[in-house]
C-alpha positions as YAML, in Angstrom:
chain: A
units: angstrom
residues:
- id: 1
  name: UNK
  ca: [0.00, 0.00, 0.00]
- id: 2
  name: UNK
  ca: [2.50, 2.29, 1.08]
- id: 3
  name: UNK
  ca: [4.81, 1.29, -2.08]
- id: 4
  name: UNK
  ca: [1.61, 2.68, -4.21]
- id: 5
  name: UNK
  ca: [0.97, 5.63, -3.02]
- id: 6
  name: UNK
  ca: [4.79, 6.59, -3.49]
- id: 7
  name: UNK
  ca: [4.89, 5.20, -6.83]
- id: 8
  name: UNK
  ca: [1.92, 7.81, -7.34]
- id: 9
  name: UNK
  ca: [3.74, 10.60, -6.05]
- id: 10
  name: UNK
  ca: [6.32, 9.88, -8.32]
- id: 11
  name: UNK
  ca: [4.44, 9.73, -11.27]
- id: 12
  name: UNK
  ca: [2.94, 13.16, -10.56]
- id: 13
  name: UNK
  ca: [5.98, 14.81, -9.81]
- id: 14
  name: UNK
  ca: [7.51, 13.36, -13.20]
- id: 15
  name: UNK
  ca: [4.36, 14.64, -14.72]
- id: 16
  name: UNK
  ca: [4.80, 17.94, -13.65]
- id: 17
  name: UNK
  ca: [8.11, 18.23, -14.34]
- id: 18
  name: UNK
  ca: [7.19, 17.28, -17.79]
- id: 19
  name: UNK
  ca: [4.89, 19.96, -18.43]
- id: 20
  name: UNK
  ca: [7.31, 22.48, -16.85]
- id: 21
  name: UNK
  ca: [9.97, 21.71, -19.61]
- id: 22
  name: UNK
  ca: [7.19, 21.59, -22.12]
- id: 23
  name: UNK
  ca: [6.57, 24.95, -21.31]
- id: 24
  name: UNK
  ca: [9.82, 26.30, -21.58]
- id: 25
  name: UNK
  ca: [10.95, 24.02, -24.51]
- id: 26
  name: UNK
  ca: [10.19, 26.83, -27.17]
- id: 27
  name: UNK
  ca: [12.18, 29.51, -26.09]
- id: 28
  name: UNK
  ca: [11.41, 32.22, -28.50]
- id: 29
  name: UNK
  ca: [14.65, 33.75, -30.22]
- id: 30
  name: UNK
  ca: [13.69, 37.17, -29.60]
- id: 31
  name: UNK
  ca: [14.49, 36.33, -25.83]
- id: 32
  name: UNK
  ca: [17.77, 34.12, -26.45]
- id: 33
  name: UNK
  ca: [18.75, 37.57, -28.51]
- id: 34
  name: UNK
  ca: [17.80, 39.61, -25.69]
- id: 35
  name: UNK
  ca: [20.22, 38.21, -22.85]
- id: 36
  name: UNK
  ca: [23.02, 37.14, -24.70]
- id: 37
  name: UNK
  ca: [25.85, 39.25, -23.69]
- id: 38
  name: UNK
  ca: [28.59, 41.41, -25.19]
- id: 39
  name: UNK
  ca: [32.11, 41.16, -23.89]
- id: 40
  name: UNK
  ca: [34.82, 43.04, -25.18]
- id: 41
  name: UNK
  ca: [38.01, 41.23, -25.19]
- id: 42
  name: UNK
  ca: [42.00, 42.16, -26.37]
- id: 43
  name: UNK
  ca: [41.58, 40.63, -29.92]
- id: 44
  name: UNK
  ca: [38.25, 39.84, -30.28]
- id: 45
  name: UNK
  ca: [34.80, 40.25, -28.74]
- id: 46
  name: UNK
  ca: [32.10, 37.64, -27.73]
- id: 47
  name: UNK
  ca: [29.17, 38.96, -30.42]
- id: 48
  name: UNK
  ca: [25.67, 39.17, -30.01]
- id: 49
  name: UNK
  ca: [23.80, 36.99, -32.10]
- id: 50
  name: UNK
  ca: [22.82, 39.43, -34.79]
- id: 51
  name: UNK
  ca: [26.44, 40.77, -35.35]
- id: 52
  name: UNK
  ca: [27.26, 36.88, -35.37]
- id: 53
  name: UNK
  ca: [25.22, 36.41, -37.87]
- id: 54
  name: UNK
  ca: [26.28, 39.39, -39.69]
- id: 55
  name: UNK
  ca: [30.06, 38.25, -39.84]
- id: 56
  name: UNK
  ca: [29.39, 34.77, -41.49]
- id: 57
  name: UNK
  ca: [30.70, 33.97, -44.96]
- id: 58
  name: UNK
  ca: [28.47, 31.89, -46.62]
- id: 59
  name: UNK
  ca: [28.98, 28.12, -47.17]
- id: 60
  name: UNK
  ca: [31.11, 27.50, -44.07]
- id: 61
  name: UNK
  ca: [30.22, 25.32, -40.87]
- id: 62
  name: UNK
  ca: [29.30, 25.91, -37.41]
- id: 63
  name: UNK
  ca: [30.46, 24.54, -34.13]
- id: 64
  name: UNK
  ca: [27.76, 24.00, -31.21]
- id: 65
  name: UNK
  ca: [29.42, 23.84, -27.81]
- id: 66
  name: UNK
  ca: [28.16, 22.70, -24.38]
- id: 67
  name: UNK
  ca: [30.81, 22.88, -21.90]
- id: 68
  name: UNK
  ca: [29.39, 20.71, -19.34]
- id: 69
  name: UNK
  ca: [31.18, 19.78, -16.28]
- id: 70
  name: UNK
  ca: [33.09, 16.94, -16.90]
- id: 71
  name: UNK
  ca: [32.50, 16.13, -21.19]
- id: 72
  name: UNK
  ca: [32.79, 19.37, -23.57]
- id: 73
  name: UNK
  ca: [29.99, 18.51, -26.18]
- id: 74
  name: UNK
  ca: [30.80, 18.98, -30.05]
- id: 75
  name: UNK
  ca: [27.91, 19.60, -32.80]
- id: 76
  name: UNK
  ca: [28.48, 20.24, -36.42]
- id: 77
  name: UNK
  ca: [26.18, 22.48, -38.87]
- id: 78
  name: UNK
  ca: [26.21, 21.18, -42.59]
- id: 79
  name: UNK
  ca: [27.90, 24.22, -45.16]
- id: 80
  name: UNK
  ca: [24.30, 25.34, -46.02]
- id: 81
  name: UNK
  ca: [23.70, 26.17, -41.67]
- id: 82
  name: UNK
  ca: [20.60, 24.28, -41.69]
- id: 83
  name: UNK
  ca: [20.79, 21.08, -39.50]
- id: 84
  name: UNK
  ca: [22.86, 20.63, -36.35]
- id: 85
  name: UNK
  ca: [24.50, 16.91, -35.93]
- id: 86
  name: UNK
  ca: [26.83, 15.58, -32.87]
- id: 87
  name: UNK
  ca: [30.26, 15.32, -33.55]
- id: 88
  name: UNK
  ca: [31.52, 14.72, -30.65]
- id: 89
  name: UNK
  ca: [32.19, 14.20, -26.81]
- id: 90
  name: UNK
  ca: [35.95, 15.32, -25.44]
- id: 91
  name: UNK
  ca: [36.70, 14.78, -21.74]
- id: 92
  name: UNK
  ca: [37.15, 17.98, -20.02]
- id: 93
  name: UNK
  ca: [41.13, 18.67, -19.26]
- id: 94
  name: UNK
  ca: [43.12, 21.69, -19.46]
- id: 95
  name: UNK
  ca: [41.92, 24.19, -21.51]
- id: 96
  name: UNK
  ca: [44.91, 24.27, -23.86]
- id: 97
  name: UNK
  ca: [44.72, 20.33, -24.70]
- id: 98
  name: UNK
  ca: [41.26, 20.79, -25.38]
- id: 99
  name: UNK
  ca: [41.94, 24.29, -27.58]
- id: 100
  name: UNK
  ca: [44.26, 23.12, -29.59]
- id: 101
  name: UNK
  ca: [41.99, 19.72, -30.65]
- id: 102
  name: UNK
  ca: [39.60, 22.24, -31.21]
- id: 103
  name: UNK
  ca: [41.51, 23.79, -33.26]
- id: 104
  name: UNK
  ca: [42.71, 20.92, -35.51]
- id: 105
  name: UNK
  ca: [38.85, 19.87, -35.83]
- id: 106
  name: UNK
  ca: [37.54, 23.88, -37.02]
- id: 107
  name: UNK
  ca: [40.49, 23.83, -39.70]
- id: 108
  name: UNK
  ca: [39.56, 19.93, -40.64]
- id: 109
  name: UNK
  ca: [35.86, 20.93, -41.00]
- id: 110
  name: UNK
  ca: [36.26, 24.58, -42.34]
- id: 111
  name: UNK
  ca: [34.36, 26.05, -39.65]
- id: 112
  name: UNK
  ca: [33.31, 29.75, -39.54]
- id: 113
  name: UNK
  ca: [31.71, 30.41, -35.92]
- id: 114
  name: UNK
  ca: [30.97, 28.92, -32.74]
- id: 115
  name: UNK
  ca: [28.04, 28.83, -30.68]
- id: 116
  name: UNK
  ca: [28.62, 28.56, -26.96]
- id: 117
  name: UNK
  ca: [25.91, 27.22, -24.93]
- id: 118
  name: UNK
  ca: [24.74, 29.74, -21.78]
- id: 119
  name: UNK
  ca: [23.10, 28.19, -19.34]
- id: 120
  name: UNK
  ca: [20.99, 30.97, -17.51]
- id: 121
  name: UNK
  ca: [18.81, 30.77, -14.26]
- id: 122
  name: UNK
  ca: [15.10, 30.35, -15.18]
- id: 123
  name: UNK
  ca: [14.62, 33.73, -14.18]
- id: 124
  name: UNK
  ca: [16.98, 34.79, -16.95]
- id: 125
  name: UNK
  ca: [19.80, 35.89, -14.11]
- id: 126
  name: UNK
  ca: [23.42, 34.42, -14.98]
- id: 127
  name: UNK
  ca: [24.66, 31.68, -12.04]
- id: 128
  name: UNK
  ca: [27.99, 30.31, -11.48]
- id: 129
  name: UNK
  ca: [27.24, 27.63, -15.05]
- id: 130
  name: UNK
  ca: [26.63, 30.92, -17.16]
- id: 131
  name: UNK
  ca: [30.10, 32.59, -15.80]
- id: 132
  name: UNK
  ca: [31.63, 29.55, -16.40]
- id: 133
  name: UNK
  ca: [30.43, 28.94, -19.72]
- id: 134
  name: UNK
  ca: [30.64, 33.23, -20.66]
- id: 135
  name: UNK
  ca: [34.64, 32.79, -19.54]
- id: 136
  name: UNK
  ca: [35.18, 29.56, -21.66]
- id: 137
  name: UNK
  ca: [33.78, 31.62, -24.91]
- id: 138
  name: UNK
  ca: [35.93, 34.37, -23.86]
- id: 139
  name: UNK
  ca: [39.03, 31.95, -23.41]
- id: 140
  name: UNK
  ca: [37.87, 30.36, -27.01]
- id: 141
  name: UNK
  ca: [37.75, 34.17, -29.02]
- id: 142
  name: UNK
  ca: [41.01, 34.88, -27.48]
- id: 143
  name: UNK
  ca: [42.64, 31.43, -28.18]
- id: 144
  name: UNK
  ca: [40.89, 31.21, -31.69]
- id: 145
  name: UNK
  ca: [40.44, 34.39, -33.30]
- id: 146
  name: UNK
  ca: [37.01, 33.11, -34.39]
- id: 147
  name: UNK
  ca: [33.76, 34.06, -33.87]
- id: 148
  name: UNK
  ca: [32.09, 33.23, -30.62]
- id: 149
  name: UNK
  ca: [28.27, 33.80, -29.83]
- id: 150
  name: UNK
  ca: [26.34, 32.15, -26.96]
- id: 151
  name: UNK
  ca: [23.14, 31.11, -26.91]
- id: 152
  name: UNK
  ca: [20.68, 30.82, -23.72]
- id: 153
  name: UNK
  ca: [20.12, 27.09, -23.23]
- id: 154
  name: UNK
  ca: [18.09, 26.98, -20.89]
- id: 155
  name: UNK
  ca: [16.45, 23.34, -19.81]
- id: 156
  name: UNK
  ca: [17.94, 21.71, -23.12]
- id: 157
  name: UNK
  ca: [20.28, 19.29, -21.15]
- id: 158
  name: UNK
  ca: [16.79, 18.44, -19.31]
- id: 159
  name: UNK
  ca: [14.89, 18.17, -22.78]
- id: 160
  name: UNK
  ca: [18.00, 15.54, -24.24]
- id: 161
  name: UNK
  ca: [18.03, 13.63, -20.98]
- id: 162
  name: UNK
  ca: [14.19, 13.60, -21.19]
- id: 163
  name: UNK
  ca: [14.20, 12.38, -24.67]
- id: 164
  name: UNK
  ca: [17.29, 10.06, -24.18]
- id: 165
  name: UNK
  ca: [15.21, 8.20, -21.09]
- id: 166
  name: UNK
  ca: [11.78, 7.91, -23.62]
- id: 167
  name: UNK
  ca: [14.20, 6.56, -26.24]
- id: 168
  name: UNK
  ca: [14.81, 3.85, -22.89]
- id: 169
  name: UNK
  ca: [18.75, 4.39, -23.16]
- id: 170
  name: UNK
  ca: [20.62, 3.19, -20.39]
- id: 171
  name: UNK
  ca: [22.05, 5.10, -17.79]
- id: 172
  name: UNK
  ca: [25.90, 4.96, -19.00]
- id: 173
  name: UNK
  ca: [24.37, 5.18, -22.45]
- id: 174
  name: UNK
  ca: [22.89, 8.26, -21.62]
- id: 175
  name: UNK
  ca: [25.68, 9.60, -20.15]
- id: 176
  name: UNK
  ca: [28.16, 9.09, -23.18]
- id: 177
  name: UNK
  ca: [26.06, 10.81, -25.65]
- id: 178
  name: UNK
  ca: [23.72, 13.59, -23.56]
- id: 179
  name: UNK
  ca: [26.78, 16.24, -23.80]
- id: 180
  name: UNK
  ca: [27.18, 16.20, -28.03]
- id: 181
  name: UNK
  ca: [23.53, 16.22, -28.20]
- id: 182
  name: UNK
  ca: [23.00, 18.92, -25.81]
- id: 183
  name: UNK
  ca: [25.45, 20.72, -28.24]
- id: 184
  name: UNK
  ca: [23.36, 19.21, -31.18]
- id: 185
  name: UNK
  ca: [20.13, 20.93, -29.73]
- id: 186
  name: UNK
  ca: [22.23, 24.61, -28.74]
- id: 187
  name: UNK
  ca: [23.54, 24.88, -32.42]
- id: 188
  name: UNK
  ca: [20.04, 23.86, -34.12]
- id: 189
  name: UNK
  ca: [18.69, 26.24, -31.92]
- id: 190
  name: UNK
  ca: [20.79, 28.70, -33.04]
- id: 191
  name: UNK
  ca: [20.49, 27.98, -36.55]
- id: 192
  name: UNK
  ca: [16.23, 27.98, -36.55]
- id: 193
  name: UNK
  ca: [17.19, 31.85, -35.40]
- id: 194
  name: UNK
  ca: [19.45, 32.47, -38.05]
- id: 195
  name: UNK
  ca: [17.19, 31.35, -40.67]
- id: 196
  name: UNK
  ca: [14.10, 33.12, -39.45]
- id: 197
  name: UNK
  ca: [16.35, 36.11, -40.24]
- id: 198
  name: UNK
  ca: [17.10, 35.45, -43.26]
...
């Protein structure tokens, strides 16, 4: 009896859960535009999305980035910027190591920009995860001399893991692959806004 009526609790908190990131899920771009920052660096600047946008030569590929805590996640645009697809996964180390495969990968796959994941309070105020993830795009425009953008992520690790469990991956399963496509879901993201300005 007892075992029921927590197995019922637990189904409604799930539930509500569920709707929660259903109702956050479509974050409209206008408000990702709004609280993306501007930084100004030595060499180069963190760029709002627009001016981003703005600085991209045509037919070149974008990197998605979410810098989680212990796996950097990789996603790859096609040339035309319309789909986002995971590359890759690397383990989190010093910045330098990781840089400089960074590197080797954006001249491999002629890439153009990067999109940094931000991942804001829900109340849209920036927590230690945004300044973390706000310094690593700095570090990257500095490092790189490429374009750097972020974009508020809000809830989309939540939305992969959500999708990942549905899909009835396993636990270490999950954990290999949420990172790249929590980068996969920050560049697409990204790209839906670019092409609803175009």
């Amino acid at each position: 009896m007892c075992q029921g009526i927590q197995r019922c609790k637990t189904v409604k908190k799930i539930r509500r859960f569920t709707l929660y990131v259903k109702c956050f899920k479509p974050l409209g771009a206008r408000k990702a535009a709004k609280v993306t920052p501007v930084r100004v660096n030595r060499n180069m600047t963190l760029m709002t999305l627009d001016a981003f946008h703005d600085v991209l030569p045509p037919m070149r590929r974008l990197i998605g980035i979410d810098p989680g805590s212990k796996t950097v996640g990789i996603a790859l645009s096609d040339v035309m910027r319309m789909v986002a697809s995971p590359a890759e996964g690397i383990k989190r180390s010093k910045f330098v190591d990781f840089a400089t495969r960074l590197e080797t990968f954006i001249k491999a796959q002629e890439v153009c920009g990067i999109v940094v994941g931000l991942p804001l309070n829900m109340d849209g105020s920036v927590g230690p995860s945004a300044q973390s993830a706000r310094q690593f795009g700095e570090n990257l425009t500095e490092r790189l001399k490429v374009p750097v953008t972020l974009w508020d992520e809000r809830l989309s690790t939540a939305a992969v893991e959500r999708t990942l469990i549905e899909a009835d991956l396993s636990r270490k399963r999950r954990a290999e692959v949420i990172d790249k496509l929590a980068a996969t879901y920050i560049l697409q993201g990204a790209l839906d806004y670019f092409a609803a300005k175009n």
